[in-house]
DRENBA-53774 format. One line per 3 residues: for each residue x, y, z of N, C-alpha, C. Coordinates in steps of 0.2 Angstrom, whole numbers, plus 5000, padded with zeros to 4 digits. Example, Ala and Ser with C-alpha at 12.3 -4.5 7.8 and 13.67 -1.06 7.14 Angstrom:
<pts>
5066,4972,5039,5062,4978,5039,5066,4984,5039; 5064,4989,5035,5068,4995,5036,5064,5000,5039
</pts>
This chain:
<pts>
5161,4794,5215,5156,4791,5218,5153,4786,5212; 5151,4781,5216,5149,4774,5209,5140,4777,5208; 5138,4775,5203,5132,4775,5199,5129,4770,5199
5122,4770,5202,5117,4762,5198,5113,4768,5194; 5111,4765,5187,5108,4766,5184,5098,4763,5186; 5092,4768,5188,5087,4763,5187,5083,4763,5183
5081,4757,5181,5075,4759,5174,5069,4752,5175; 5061,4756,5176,5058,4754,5178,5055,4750,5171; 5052,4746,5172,5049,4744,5164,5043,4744,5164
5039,4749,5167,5031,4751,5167,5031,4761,5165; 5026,4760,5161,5024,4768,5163,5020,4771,5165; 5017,4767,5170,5015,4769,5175,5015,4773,5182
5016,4778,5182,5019,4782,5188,5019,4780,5194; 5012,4776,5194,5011,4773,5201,5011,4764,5200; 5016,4763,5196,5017,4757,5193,5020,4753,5201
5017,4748,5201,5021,4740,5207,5030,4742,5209; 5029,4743,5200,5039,4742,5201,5043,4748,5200; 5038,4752,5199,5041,4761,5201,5043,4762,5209
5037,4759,5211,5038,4757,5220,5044,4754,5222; 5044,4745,5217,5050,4742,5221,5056,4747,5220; 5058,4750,5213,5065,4752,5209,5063,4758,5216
5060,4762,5220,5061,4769,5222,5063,4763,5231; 5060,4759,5230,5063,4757,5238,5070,4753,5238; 5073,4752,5232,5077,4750,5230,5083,4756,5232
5081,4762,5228,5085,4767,5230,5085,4770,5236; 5080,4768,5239,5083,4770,5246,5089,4768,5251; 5089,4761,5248,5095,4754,5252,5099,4756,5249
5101,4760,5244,5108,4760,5238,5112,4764,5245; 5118,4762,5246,5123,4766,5250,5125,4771,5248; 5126,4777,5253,5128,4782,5254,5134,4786,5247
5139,4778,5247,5144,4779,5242,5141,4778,5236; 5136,4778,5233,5134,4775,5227,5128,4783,5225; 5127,4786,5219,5122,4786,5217,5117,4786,5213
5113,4787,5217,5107,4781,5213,5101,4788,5207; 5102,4785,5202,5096,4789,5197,5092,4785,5193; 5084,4787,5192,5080,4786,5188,5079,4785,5182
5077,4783,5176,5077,4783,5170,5070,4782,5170; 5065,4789,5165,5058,4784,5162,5060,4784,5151; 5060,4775,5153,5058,4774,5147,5053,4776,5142
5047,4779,5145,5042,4783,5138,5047,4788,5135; 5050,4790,5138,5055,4798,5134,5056,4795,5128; 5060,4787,5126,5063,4785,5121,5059,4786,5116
5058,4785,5108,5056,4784,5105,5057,4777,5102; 5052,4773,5098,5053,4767,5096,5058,4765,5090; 5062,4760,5094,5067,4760,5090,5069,4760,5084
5073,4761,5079,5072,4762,5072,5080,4762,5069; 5082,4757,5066,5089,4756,5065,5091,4761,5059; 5089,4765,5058,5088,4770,5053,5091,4777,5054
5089,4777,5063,5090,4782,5067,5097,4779,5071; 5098,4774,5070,5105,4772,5075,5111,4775,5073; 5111,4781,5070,5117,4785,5067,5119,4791,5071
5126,4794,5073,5126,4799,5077,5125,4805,5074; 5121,4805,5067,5120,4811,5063,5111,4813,5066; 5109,4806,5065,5101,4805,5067,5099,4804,5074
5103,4802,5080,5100,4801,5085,5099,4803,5088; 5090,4802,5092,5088,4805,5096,5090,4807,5101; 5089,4817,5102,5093,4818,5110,5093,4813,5116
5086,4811,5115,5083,4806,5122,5087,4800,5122; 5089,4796,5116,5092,4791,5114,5098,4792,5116; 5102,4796,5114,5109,4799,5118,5110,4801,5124
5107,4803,5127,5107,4805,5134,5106,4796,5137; 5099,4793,5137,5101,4787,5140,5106,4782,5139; 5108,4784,5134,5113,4777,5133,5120,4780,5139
5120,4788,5135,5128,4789,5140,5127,4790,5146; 5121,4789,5149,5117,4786,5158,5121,4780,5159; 5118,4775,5155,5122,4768,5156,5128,4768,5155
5132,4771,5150,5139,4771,5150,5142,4773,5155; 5141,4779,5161,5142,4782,5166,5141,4778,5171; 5138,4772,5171,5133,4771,5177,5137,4764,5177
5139,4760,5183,5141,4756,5187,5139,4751,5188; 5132,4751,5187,5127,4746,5189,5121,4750,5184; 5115,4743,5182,5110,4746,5181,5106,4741,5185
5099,4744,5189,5095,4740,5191,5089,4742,5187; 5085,4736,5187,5080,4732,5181,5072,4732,5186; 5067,4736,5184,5061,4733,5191,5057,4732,5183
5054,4726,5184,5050,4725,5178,5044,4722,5180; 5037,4722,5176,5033,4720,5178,5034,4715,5172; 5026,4709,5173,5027,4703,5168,5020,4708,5165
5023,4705,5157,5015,4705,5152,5016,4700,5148; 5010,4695,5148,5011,4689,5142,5016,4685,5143; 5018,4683,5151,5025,4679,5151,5031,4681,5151
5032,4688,5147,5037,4693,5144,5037,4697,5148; 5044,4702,5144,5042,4709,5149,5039,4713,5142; 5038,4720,5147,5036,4726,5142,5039,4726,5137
5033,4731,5134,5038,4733,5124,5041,4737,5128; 5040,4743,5133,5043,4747,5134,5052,4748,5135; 5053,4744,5141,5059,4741,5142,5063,4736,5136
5060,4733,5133,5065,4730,5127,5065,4735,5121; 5061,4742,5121,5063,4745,5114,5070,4748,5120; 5068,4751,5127,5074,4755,5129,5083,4749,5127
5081,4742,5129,5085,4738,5129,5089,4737,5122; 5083,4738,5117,5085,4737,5110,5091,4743,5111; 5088,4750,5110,5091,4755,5111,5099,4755,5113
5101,4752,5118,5105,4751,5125,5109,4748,5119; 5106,4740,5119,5112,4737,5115,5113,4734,5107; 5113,4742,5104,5111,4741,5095,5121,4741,5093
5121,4735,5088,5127,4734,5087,5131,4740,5083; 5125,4744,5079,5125,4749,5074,5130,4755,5080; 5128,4756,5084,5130,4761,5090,5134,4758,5092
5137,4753,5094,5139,4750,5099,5134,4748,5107; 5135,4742,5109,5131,4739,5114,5134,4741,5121; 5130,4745,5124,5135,4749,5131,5130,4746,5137
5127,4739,5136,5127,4734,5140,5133,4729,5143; 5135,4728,5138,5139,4724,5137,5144,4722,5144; 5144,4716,5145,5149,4717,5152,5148,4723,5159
5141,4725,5159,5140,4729,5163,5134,4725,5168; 5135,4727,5176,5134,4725,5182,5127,4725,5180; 5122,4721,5180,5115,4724,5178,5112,4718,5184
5104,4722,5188,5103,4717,5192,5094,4717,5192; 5091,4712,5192,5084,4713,5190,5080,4710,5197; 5075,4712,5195,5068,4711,5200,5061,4714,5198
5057,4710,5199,5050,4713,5199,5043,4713,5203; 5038,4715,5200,5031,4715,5206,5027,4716,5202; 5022,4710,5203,5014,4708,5201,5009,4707,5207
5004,4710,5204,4997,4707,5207,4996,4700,5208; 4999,4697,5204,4998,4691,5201,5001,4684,5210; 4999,4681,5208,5004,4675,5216,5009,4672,5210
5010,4677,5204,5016,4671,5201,5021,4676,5201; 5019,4683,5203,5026,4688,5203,5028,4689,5196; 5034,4690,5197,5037,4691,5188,5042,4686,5185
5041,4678,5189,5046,4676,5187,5048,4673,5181; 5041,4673,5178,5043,4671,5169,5047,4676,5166; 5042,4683,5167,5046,4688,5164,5052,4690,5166
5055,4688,5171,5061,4691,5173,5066,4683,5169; 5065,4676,5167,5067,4673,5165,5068,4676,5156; 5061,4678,5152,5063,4681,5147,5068,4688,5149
5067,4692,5154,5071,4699,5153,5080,4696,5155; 5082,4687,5158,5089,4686,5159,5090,4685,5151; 5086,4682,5146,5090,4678,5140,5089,4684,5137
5085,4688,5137,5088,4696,5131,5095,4697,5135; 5094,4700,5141,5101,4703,5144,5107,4698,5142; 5107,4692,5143,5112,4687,5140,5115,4689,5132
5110,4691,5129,5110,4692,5122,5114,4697,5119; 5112,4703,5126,5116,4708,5124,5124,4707,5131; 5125,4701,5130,5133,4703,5136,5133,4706,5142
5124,4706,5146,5128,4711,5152,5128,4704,5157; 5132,4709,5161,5134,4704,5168,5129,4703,5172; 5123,4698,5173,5116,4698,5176,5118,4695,5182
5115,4699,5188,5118,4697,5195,5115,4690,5193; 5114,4684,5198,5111,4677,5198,5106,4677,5205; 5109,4680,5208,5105,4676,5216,5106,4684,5220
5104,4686,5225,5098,4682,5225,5090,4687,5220; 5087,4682,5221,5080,4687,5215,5074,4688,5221; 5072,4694,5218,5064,4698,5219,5061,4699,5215
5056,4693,5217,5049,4693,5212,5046,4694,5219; 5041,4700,5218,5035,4704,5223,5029,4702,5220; 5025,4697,5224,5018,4695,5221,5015,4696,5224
5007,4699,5223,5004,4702,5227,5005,4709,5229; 5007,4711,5224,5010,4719,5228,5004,4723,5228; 5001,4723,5226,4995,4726,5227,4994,4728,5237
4994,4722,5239,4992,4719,5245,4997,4723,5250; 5003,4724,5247,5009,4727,5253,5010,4734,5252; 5005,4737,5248,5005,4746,5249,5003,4747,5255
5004,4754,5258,5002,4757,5262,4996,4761,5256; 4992,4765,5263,4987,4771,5259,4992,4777,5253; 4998,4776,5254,5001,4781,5248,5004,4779,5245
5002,4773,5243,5005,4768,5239,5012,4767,5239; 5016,4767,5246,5022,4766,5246,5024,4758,5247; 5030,4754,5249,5030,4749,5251,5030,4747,5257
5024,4745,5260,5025,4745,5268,5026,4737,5273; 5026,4735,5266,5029,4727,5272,5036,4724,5272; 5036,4723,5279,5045,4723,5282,5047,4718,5278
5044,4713,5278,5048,4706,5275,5049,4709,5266; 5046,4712,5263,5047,4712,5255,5054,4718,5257; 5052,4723,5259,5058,4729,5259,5064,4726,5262
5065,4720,5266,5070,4718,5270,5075,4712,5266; 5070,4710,5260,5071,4706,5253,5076,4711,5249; 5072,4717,5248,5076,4721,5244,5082,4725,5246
5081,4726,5252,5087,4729,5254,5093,4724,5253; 5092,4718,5256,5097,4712,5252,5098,4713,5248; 5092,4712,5243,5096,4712,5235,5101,4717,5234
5098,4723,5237,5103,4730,5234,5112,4729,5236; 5111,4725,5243,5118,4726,5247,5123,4718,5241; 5118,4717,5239,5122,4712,5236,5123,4713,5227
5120,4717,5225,5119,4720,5220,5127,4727,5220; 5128,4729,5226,5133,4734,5227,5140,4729,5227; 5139,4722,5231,5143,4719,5229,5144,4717,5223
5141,4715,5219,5141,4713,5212,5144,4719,5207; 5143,4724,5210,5146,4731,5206,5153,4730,5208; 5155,4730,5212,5163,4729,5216,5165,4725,5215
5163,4719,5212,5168,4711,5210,5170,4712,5202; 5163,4716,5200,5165,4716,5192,5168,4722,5191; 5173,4727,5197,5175,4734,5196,5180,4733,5194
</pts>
């Protein structure tokens, strides 16, 4: 069975993009498994600690996620135009030349959700040129940027509008195919 890897770039439980990454998971087909990653677990990165004598369980465990995993899909929120420190320490983490970079050449596909009517598109433009940086395979087309997500929760803060969930489900089914062209 194939693997996407997810990893939200908020740490917030009841984060925008905790919502899209879980609606995400639900489109992931049947032949595919789909599991979550929180980046708070990691520790800030420290090229000191990039040694196999020194590194953190939590560091080791995610990376051999990604190594294992098929796909990694990306829900990011925007700060400052950028993404999170969170997501770039886990990033750092992920693709340190010291360890070896286990991005590198792997199926990675991105999306976000903002309050904002700008979405995440800036941030998702800085979160392609790290990923470029580090060698993964960045899907291209198509993109979900969710603005106004505030607006499209239900009372349990799920995601409850058809046209945003029927965007994502796309992205997934072509995200699945992006997995299978680079397999």
């Amino acid at each position: 069975m194939k693997k996407i890897f997810g990893l939200a770039g908020s740490l917030r439980e009841a984060s925008f993009n905790r919502t899209i990454l879980r609606t995400a998971a639900e489109a992931v087909p049947d032949t595919y498994d789909f599991e979550e990653f929180d980046p708070g677990v990691l520790p800030l990165y420290n090229d000191d600690l990039a040694t196999e004598e020194l590194l953190p369980d939590a560091v080791r465990k995610f990376r051999q996620k990604i190594e294992n995993a098929d796909g990694i899909l990306i829900a990011s929120p925007e700060y400052n135009y950028s993404i999170t420190g969170v997501l770039k320490n886990a990033l750092d983490w992920a693709a340190t030349n010291k360890l070896g970079n286990v991005l590198s050449k792997k199926p990675i596909a991105i999306m976000g959700a903002s309050k904002t009517v700008f979405g995440t598109a800036r941030g998702q433009l800085h979160l392609r040129q790290v990923l470029q940086g580090a060698n993964g395979d960045v899907m291209r087309k198509p993109e979900v940027y969710v603005r106004q997500a505030k607006t499209l929760l239900d009372s349990e803060e799920k995601l409850a509008d058809e046209r945003t969930i029927s965007k994502i489900n796309a992205f997934v089914n072509a995200f699945t195919d992006h997995i299978e062209e680079a397999g």
